[in-house]
N, C-alpha and C positions, 0 to 999 in steps of 0.2 A: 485422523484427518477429517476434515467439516465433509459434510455430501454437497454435492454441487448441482446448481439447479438454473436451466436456460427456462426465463423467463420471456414469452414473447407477448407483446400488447403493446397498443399502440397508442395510449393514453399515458402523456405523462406523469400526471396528477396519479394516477391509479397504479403504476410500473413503481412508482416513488415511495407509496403508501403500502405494496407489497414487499418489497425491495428489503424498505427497513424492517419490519413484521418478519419476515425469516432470517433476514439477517442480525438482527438481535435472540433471534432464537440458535444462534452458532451455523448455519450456511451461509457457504459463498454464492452469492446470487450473478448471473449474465444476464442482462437485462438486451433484448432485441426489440426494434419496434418495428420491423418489415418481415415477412416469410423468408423473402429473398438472403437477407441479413443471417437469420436462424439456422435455414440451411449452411451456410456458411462452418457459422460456429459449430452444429454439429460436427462436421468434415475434422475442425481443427481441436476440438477438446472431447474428452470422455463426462459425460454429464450424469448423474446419478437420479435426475427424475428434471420431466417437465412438464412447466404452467402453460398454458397452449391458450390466447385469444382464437375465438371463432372468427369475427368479424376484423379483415386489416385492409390499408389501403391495393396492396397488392395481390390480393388472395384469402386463405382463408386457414385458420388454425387448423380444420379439419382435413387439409389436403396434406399438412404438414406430419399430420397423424399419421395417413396412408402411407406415406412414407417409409414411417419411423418403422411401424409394425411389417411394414415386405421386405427391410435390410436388415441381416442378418446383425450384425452388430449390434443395436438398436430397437431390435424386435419387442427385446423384454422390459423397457424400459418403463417405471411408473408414468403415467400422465393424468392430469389433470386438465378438465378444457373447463372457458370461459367463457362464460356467453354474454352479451350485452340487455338480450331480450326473453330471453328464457324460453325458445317456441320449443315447441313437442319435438319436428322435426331437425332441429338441433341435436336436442337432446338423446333423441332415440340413435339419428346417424352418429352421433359420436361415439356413444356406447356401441354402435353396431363397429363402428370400425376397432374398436379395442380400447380406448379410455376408461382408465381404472375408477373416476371419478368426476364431477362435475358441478359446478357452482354456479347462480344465476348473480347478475351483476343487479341489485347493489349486493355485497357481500361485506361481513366483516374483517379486516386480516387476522384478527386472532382466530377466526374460524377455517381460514383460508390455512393459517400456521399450523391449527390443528388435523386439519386433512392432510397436508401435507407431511406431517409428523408421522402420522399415522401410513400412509404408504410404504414410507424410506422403512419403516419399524416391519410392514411385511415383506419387504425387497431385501432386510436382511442389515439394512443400517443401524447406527443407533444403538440407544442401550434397553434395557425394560424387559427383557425373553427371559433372566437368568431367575434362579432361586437362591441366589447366594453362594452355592459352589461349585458353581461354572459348569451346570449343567441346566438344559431347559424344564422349565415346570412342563408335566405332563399335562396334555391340553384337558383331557376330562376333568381333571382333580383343578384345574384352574375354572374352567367352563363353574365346575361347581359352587366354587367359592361367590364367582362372579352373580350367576343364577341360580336360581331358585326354580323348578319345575315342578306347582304342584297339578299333578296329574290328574290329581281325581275332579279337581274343579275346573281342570284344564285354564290354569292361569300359570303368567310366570313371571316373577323379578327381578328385576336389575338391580344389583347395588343395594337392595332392601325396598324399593322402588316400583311396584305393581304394574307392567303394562298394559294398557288398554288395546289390546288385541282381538278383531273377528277372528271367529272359529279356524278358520284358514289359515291366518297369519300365525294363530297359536301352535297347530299342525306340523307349520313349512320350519316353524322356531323351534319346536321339540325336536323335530328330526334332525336338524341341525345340530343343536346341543349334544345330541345323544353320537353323533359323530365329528367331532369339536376337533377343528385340525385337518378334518379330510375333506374334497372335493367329492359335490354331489352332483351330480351330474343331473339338466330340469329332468329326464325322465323322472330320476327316482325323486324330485320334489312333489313331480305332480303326481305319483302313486301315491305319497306319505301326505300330499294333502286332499288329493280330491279323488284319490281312487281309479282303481285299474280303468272302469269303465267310464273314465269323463270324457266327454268331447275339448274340455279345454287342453288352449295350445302353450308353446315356449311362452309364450309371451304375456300369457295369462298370469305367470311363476315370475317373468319378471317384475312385473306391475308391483306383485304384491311384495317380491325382493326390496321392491324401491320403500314402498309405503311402511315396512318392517323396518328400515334402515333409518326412516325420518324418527320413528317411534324410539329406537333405539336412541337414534339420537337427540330428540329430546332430554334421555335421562344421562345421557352422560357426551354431552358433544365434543370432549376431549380426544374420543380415541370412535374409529371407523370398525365393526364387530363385523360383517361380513362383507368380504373380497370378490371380485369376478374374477373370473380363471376363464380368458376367452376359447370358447369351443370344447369347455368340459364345463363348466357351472358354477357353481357358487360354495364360498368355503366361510363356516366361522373362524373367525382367528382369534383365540385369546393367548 
């Protein structure tokens, strides 16, 4: 069965151009153009992830989130927010409320496809996990193929692909690699990058979670390499 996906946005030009973008990629899209609306649909269907506008005539994608994430049905649900303007504080309270990810408008919908792909694929949808017989590749022995870490120069590759990483971001991405599959909680990022005795905070580990992720994505924007796990930390996924 396709995964199903409640779309809320109040642009119908843009609701239209997403719509067909996933739904040409095999889901069945609900498309809502009010909060009031969305809630609704939630109540009456099981939804496998959703698109969330920030900005609508009656509210706010974000309020739609708080929601999702305090009722137990619905707690675990992917989501993606939208934003029209990309402000900081958008972006930060969304992720603070639990949004897996995030897109500034204008956006592509193949990219938009691609996120969206990528979520469902760690939510357990979808196909791409297996090795051929019907067991999962072991995440290091994949982490490996994928990357490359050479240590000594402290550089590391994507896909054959050199990232251009500060010291830091090469640090938070080794430690990561080297535990591919688990959830690291920012304590131990910010030990593995900046040492017991730093004065930086959470958020110092988010920054550069983000800036790692854009870089990642650059080499390969097809698929999303590390996941939030809200209130334990950050996980690679291959």
């Amino acid at each position: 069965m396709s995964a199903r996906l409640l779309l809320l946005e109040d642009d119908p030009a843009i609701a239209r151009t997403v719509a067909y973008a996933l739904e040409r990629d095999g889901l069945t899209v609900t498309h809502s153009l009010l909060v009031h609306d969305a809630r609704q649909q939630l109540q009456r269907t099981r939804f496998d992830l959703l698109v969330l506008d920030v900005g609508l005539p009656d509210g706010s994608g974000l309020d739609l989130l708080r929601d999702v994430r305090h009722a137990p049905p619905t707690a675990a649900l992917p989501v993606l927010m939208l934003s029209a303007h990309g402000e900081e504080i958008d972006r930060v309270l969304g992720l603070e409320l639990g949004a897996d990810d995030y897109l500034t408008k204008p956006f592509s919908p193949r990219e938009l496809a691609a996120r969206v792909k990528a979520l469902l694929r760690r939510a357990g949808h979808g196909h791409g996990h297996g090795n051929g017989n019907g067991h999962p590749a072991a995440p290091a022995a994949t982490a490996a193929a994928l990357f490359h870490d050479d240590e000594t120069g402290q550089r590391i590759s994507l896909r054959g692909q050199p990232l251009s990483l500060t010291r830091r971001e090469y640090r938070l991405l080794s430690h990561l690699l080297r535990g591919a599959g688990r959830i690291h909680s920012r304590d131990a990022l910010l030990a593995a990058a900046w040492g017991d005795d730093s004065e930086s905070t959470d958020r110092t580990v988010d920054t550069h979670i983000k800036t790692l992720r854009a870089k990642l994505r650059e080499v390969d924007p097809a698929r999303e390499y590390i996941s939030t796990h809200r209130g334990m930390g950050y996980c690679l996924d291959i």
